[in-house]
Structures are given as structure tokens and as C-alpha cells.
C-alpha angles and dihedrals in degrees: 000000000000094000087066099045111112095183150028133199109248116221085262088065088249119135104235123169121289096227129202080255091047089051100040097049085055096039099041103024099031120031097021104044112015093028106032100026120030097033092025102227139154110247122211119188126206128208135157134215140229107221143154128239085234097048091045089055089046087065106036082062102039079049094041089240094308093308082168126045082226084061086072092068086075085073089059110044087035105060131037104242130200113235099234102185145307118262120203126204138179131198112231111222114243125265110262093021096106106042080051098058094048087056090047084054097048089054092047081199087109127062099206114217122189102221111197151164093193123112094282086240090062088035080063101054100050087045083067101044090055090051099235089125132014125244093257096063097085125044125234133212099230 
């Protein structure tokens, strides 16, 4: 979605454009190494979209009213959106998770995995929270 954002709000409130610098400091520094990396959370980004009703309509029929989940990109390479703001999440571990996976260690019968789906950076981190591995196992970029 960032890739398709045209414009940000200044501090000022004024919209100014969402440059390739703009978009790769919050894609690359951001996101990908303070975010991501180094906290381990899951980013969502907001925009909006100025639209007409008649270019929105456009798309909802040559769509067939988003049949497909893929029918939605053409919201986003149809219109110039405005990036609103970053949203950062984390997951919190389960209670219990972690007290599980100590008695799993202790009897050394069961090898632990972490299975995700999850960015690998994010994938580490839980993978830390939930003590199956320590902090110094992976490396990070200060």
C-alpha cells in the first residue's frame, strides 16, 4: 500500500508529496529494521483515497463487485492515495506458553519449532519471548 501513496500530511496538516525517500525510510528504517526487527511487530499502514463516486463504480463492475480478494488491488493502483500513519502491533504469548516450553527443555524429550507465518524477523522475536531461544542468538543491525 505504500508503494501507491502519492501523498502525506506535514506536521503543519498540509498534504505534501510522499516521496521514494519518504517511502523507503518507513519501509526500510522503520518497519523493516526498528519495527519489524529489532521489536518484532506487525505494521499496518492507512491511507485514503480520493475517488469518485463514478471511478469507484467503475471498479466495483468491471470487478463484479470484488468477486476476488486480488480485485481489491485495483483500489489501490486506480486512485492516488494519501499515506495517513503506521500502526504497530504486537501479539501478546499466551499465557502458559512459556512455562510449557521450560518444562519441554528440562526434559530435553521434545525438540520445540516455532511454525509461522509471521516477517522472520517478527518469527524471531517471538521465538524469544517464548524462550525457545535467547536474544543472542540472532544478530541485529544497531
Amino acid at each position: 500500500m505504500i508503494s501507491h501513496c502519492h501523498h502525506k500530511f506535514a506536521q503543519d496538516g498540509e498534504q505534501v508529496e510522499f516521496g521514494h525517500d519518504d517511502k523507503h525510510h518507513l519501509l526500510d528504517q522503520i518497519m523493516g529494521q526498528q519495527l519489524t526487527k529489532k521489536e518484532g511487530l506487525k505494521c499496518l499502514a492507512f491511507s485514503y483515497a480520493d475517488m469518485s463516486i463514478e471511478s469507484f463504480e467503475h471498479i466495483v463492475q468491471h470487478t463484479n463487485n470484488f468477486v476476488n480478494s486480488s480485485d481489491f488491488h485495483h483500489l489501490l493502483k486506480d486512485a492516488h492515495h494519501t499515506f495517513i500513519t503506521l500502526v504497530a502491533l504486537k501479539d501478546t504469548i499466551r499465557t502458559g506458553v512459556k512455562e510449557a516450553i521450560e518444562t519441554a527443555k528440562k526434559e530435553g524429550k521434545i525438540e520445540i519449532r516455532l511454525i509461522s507465518s509471521d516477517h522472520l524477523e517478527t518469527a524471531k522475536a517471538y521465538a524469544v519471548d517464548c524462550g525457545i531461544v535467547v536474544k543472542e542468538c540472532f544478530e541485529y543491525e544497531n
